[in-house]
N, C-alpha and C positions, 0 to 999 in steps of 0.2 A: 801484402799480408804481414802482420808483424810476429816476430819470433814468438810470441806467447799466445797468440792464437795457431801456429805451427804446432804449440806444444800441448796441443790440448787433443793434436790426432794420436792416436793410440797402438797403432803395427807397426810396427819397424824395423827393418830391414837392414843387419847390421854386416855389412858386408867387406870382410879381412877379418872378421872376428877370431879370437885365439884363444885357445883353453889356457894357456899359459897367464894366471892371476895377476901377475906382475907387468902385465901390457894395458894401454888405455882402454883398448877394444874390449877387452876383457871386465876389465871395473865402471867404464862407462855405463857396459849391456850390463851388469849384473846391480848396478844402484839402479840403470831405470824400468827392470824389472821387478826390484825390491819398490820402485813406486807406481807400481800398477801398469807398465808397458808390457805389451805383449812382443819378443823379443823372438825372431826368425834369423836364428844367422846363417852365415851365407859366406861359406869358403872351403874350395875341390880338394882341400888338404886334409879336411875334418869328415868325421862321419855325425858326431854327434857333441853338441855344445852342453853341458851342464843338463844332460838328460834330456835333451832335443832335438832332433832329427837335422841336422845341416845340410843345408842345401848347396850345391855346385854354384850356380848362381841365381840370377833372380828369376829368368822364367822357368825353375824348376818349382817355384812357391807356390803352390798348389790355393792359397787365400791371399784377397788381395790386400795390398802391401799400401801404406799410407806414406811413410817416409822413408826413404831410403839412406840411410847413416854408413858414409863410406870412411874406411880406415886404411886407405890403400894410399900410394905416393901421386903427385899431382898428377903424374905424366902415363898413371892406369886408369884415370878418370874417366876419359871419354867411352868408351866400351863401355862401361857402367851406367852410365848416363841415356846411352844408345838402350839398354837392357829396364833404365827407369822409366822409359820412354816407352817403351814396346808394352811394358807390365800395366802402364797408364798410374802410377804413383803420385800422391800429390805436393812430396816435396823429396828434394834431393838434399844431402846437407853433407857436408865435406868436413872435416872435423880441423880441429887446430891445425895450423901448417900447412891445410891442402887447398889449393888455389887452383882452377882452370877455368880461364876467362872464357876461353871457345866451348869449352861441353857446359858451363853455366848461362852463355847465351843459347845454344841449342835448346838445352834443356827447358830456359826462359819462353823460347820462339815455340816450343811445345805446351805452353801452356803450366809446366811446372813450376813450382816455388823453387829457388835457391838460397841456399843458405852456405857461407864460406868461411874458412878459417873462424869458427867456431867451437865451441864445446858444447854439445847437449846439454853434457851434465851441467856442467856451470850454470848452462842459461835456465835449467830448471830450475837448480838453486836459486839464478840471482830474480824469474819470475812468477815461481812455480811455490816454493818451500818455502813456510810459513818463518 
C-alpha cells in the first residue's frame, strides 16, 4: 500500500503525544488535525490534549483507530505495536528516527501496514497538499 493511500485513512492514534507546542508530537497532531484528521492521543502522562480526552493507551480508545502514529524511541515500539495489533489498526507508522525492524515485521505478519522513519506531516505535504 503506498503512503498516499495510507493517508487518505482518517483516525489517528498519536501515541507520546505532548501538550508542550514546541515538540513534533505536538505540531504534527495539530497540522493534521487542522487538515481534517481526527486526532486521539494517547499518553498515561496527559489527561487531556487540546480539549480531548487522552487516553493511557490504545485499548483504552473506546473508537476504532485507523493508524497508529507513534512518537516514542525505537526501543518502546514493540508494546505499541503488540497494543496496534490487539485494537486491529490498519497502519502503524513510526515517525522520523524510529526504526524497529522486529515489531514492523510482527506488526507486517499481522496483517498491518508499516510505515518507518517518516514524517506524517511531511508526507501529507509532499502527497496530500495542493
Amino acid at each position: 500500500m503506498s503512503i498516499e493511500t495510507i493517508l487518505k485513512y482518517k483516525t489517528i492514534a498519536v501515541v507520546g503525544i505532548s501538550d508542550d507546542p514546541t515538540r513534533p508530537s505536538h505540531f504534527v497532531a495539530t497540522f493534521l488535525q487542522a487538515h481534517g484528521y481526527t486526532i486521539i492521543p494517547v499518553n498515561p502522562k496527559l489527561t487531556e490534549w487540546e480539549g480531548k480526552k487522552c487516553y493511557p493507551d490504545l485499548p483504552s480508545i473506546p473508537v476504532k483507530v485507523d493508524i497508529v502514529d507513534i512518537f516514542r524511541r525505537s526501543e518502546a515500539v514493540p508494546p505499541i505495536v503488540d497494543e496496534a495489533i490487539a485494537i486491529k489498526a490498519k497502519v502503524v507508522w513510526m515517525q522520523e528516527g524510529i526504526v524497529n525492524e522486529d515489531a514492523a515485521a510482527k506488526a507486517r505478519k499481522a496483517g498491518i501496514e508499516v510505515v518507518m522513519d517518516k514524517c506524517m506531516k511531511k508526507e501529507y505535504v509532499r502527497y496530500i497538499s495542493p
